[in-house]
PAZAPA-4460 file (N, C-alpha, C; in steps of 0.05 Angstrom, whole numbers, plus 32768, in hexadecimal, padded with zeros to 4 digits):
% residues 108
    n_x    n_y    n_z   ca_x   ca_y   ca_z    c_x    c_y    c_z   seq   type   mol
   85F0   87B2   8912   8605   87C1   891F   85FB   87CB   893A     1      X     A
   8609   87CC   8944   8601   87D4   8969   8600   87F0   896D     2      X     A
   85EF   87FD   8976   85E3   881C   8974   85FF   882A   897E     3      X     A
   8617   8823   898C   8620   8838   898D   8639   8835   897E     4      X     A
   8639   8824   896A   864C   8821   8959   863E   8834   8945     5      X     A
   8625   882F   893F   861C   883C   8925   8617   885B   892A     6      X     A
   8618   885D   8951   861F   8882   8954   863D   8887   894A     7      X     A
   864E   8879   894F   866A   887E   8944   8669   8884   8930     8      X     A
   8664   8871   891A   866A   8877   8902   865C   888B   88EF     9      X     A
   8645   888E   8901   8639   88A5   88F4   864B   88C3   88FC    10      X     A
   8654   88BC   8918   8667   88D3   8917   8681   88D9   8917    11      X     A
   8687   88BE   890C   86A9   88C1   88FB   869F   88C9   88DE    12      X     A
   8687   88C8   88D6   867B   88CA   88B6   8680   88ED   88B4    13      X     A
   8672   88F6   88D1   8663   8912   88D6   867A   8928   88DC    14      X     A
   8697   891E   88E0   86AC   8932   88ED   86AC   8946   88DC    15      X     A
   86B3   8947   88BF   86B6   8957   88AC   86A2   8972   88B0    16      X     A
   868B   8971   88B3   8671   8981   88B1   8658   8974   88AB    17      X     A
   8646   8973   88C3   8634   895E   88C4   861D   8963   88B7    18      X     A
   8611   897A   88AF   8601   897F   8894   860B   897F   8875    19      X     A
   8624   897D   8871   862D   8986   8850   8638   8969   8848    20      X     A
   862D   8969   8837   8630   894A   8825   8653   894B   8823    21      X     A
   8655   893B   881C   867B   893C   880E   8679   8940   87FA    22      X     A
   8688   894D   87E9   8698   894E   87D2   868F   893F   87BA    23      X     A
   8689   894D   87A7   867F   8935   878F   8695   8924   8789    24      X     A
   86B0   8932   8788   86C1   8915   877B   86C4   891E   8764    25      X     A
   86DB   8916   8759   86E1   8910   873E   86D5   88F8   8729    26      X     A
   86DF   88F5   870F   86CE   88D9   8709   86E2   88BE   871C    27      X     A
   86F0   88C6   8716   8705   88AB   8725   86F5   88A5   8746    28      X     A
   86FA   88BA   875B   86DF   88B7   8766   86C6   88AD   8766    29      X     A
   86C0   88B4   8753   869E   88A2   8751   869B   888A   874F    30      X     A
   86B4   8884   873D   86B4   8869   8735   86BA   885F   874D    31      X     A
   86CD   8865   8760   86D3   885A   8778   86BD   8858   878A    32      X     A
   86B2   8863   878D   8696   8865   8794   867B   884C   878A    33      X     A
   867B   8849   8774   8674   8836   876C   8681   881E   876E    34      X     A
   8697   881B   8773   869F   8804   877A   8697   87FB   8790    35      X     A
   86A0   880E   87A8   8699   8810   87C7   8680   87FA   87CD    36      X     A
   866B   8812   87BE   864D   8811   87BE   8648   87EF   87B5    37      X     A
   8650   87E2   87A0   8649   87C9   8796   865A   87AD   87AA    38      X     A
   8675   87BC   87B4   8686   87A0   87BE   868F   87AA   87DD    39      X     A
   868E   87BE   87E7   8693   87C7   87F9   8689   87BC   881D    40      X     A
   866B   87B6   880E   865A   87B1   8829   8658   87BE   883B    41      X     A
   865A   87D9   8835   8650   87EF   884C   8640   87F5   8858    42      X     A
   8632   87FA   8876   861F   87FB   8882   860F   8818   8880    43      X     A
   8629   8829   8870   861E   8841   886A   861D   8848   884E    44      X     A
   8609   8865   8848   860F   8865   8831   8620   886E   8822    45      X     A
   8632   8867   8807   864D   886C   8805   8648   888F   87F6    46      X     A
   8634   8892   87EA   8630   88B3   87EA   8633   88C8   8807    47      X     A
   8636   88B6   8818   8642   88C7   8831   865A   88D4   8837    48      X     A
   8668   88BB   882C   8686   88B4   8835   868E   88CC   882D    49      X     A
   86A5   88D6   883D   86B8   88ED   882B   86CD   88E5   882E    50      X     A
   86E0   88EC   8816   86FC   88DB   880B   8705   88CF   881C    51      X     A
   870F   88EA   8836   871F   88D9   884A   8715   88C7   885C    52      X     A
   86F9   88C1   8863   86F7   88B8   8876   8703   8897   886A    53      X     A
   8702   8890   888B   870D   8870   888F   86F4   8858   8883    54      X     A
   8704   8850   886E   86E6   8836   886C   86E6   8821   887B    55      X     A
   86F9   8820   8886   86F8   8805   8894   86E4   8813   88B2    56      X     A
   86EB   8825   88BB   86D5   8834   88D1   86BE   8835   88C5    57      X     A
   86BA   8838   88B1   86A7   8838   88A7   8694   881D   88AA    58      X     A
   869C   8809   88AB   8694   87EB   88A9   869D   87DB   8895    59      X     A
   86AF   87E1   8884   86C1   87D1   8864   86D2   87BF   8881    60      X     A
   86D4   87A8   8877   86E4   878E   8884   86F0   878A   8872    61      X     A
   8702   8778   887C   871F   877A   886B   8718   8761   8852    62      X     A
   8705   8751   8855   86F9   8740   8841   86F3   8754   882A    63      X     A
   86E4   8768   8834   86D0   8777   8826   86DF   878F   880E    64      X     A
   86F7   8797   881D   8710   87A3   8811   871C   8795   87FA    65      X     A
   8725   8772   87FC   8732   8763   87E7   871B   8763   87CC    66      X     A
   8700   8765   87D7   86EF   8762   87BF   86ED   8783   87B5    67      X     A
   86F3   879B   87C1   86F7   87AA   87B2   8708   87AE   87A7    68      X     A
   8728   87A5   87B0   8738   87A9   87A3   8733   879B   878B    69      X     A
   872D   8780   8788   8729   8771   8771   8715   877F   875A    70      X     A
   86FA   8790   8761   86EB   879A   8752   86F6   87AE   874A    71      X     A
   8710   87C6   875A   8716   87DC   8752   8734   87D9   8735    72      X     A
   873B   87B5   8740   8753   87B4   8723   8739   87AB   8709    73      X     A
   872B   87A4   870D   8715   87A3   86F5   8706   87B4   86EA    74      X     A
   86FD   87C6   86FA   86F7   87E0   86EF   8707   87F3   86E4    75      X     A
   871D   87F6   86F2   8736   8805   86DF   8748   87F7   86D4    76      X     A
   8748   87E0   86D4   8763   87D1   86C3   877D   87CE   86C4    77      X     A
   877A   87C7   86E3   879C   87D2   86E5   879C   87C2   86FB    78      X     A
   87B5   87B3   870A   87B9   87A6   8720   87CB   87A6   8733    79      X     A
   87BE   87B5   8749   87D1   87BB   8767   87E4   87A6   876C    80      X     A
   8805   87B8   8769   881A   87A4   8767   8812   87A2   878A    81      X     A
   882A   878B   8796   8825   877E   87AD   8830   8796   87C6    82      X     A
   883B   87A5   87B5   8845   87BC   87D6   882D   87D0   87D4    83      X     A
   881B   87D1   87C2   8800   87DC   87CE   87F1   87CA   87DA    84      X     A
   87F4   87B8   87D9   87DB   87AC   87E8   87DA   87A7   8807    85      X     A
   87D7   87BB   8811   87D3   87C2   8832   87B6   87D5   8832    86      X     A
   87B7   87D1   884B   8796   87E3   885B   8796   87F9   8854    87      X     A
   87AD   880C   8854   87A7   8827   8858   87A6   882C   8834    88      X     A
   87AC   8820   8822   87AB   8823   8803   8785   882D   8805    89      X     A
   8785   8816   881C   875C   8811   880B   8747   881C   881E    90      X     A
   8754   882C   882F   874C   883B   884B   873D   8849   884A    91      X     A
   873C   885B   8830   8728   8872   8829   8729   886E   8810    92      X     A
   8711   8884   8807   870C   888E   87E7   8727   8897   87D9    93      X     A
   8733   88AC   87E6   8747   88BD   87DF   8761   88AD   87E4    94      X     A
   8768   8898   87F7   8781   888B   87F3   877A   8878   87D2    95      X     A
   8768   886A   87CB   8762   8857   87BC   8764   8867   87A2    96      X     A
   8759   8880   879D   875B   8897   8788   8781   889A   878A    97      X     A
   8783   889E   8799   87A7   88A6   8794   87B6   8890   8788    98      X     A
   87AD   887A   8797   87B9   8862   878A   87B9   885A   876F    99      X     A
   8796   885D   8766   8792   885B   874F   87A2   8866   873B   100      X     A
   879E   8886   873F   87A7   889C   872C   87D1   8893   872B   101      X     A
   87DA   8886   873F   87F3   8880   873C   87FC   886A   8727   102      X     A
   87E4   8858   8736   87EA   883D   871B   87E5   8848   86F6   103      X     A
   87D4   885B   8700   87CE   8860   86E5   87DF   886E   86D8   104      X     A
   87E5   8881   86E4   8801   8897   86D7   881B   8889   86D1   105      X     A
   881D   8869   86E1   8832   885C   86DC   8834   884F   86C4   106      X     A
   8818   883F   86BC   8813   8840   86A4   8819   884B   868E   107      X     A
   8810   885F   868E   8803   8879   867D   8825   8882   866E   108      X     A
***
């Protein structure tokens, strides 16, 4: 990554408050998190991330997004009808958590 891309993103990472970790998260969170972490290909670490930030600013490519979407209907069991499947669904922690928690309640 080119040094002043990786100043960026350290301080699109940093806007929130640049000493205080983010948010532990819920479990639905973590799991998302773990997904991130295994299919994501992030240049950062995803214990950084806080809900809202942008993953794709982050360094997630839009290759890198279809394989999480694919790892996130396998881990929870459930499959993003076709009017979710756009950028901003998989943009952050917290859009992908909302989504989830929708499919699921639809379910449910």
């Amino acid at each position: 990554m080119e040094q002043g891309k990786e100043a960026d993103t350290r301080l699109m990472l940093t806007e929130h408050a640049p000493d205080a970790p983010p948010p532990a998260g819920t479990g639905l969170e973590a799991d998302i998190r773990r997904v991130l972490a295994d299919h994501a290909r992030l240049p950062v670490d995803v214990g950084t991330l806080h809900p809202g930030d942008d993953l794709f600013q982050a360094g997630m490519s839009s290759h890198a997004s279809v394989n999480v979407m694919l790892a996130l209907e396998d881990t929870f069991d459930l499959e993003f009808p076709d009017e979710m499947l756009k950028r901003s669904v998989f943009a952050s922690i917290a859009a992908m958590a909302a989504a989830i928690a929708d499919l699921q309640g639809q379910a449910g």
